[in-house]
N, C-alpha and C positions, 0 to 999 in steps of 0.2 A: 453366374457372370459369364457372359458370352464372349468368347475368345481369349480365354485364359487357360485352353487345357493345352498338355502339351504334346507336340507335333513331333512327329519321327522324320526330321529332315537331313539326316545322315544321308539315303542315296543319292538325294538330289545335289546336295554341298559335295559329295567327293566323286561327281562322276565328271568326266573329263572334260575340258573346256575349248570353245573355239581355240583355232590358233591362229585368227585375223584381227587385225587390229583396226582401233574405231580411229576417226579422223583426228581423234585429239594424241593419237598415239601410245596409248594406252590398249593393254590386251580385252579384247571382247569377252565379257564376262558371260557369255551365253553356252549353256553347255549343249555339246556337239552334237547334230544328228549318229543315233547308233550304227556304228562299223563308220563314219566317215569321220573327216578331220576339222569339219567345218560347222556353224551352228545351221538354223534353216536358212536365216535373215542374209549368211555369206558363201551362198551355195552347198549348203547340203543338202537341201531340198530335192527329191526325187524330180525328175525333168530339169534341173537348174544345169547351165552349159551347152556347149554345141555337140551335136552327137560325131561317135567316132568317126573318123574318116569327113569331117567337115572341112574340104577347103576352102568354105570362104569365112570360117574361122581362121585362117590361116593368115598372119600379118607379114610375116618376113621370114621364117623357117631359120630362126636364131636357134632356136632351142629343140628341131625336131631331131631325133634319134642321130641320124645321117650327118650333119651337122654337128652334134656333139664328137663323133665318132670321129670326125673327121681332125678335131680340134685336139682331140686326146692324142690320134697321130700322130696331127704334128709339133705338138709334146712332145711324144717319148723322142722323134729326130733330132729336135732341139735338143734335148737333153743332152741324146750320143755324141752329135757334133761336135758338144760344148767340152763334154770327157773324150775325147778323141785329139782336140784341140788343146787339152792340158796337159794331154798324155806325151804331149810332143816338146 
């Protein structure tokens, strides 16, 4: 009988899985290209992306480095302020 033996799919079920989700909001059951976070289909694919230093990847600089950095600042000021102002 043709396709009745049994199959070693142990590595395939526990290697690790996208971590993008499909349009119905459910996680993408596709497991990950190797070393990356994604499957091929949601960028892990070699070439997928803008290369480093692309600024016309660039939409509004919410999220680069400099901007973060900037935000964490002024954080921690707010913070002090706020314990500065209780302290009183």
């Amino acid at each position: 009988m043709a396709g009745h033996h049994p199959r070693n799919t142990a590595p395939m079920t526990s290697s690790p899985r996208c971590g993008a989700k499909t349009r119905q909001g459910t996680p993408c059951r596709a497991p990950a290209v190797a070393g990356k976070l994604r499957c091929r289909m949601h960028g892990g694919a070699a070439g997928s992306g803008a290369p480093k230093g692309n600024s016309n990847a660039l939409k509004h600089g919410l999220y680069t480095a400099d901007a973060k950095e900037m935000r964490r600042h002024i954080r921690e000021l707010s913070q002090k302020t706020k314990d500065i102002i209780d302290d009183i």
